[in-house]
N, C-alpha and C positions, 0 to 999 in steps of 0.2 A: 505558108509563111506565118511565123511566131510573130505577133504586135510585142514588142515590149518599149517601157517607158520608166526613169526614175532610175528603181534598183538596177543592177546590171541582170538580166535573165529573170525580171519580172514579169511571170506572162498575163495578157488581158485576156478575158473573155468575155464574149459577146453575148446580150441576154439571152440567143437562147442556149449557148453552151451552159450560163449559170441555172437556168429553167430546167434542163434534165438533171443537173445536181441536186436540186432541190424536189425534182415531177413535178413541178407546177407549168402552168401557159407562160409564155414569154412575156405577155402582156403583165404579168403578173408582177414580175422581176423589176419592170420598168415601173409600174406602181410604188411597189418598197423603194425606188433611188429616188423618186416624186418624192414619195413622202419622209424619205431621212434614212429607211430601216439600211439602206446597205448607199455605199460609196459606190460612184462611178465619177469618170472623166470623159469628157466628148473629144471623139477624134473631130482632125479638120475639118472635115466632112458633115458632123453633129453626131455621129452615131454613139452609143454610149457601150462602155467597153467599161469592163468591173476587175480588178487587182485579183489575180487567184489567190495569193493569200489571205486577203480579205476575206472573200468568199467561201474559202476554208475554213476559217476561223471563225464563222457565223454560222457555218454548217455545221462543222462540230460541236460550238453552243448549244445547239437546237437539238441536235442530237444526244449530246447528255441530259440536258433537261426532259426531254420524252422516256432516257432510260431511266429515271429516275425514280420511277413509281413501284419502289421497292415493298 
């Protein structure tokens, strides 16, 4: 089952779905919404679930800045 919230077919995902986006540890992911670098929302429950657009949009950030080094 798809979590969405907000937009209509906004899907969440859950740190470790954004942690293989990224290959980092999951703990990692939770780190970065601790300290600001990426958005999350808590389901009822507390679990933290991140906007794929978002997480998109931060991945391709990073992604062009590393192609960068022309």
């Amino acid at each position: 089952m798809t979590a969405t919230i907000g937009h209509v077919g906004e899907r969440l995902l859950t740190p470790g779905e954004v942690a293989a986006l990224f290959r980092v540890d999951p703990k990692t992911v939770t780190r970065w919404a601790t300290a600001g670098r990426i958005g999350s929302i808590r389901t009822p429950g507390g679990h933290r679930r991140f906007r794929e657009s978002e997480v998109k949009t931060l991945l391709a950030e990073l992604t062009t800045e590393v192609s960068h080094n022309d």
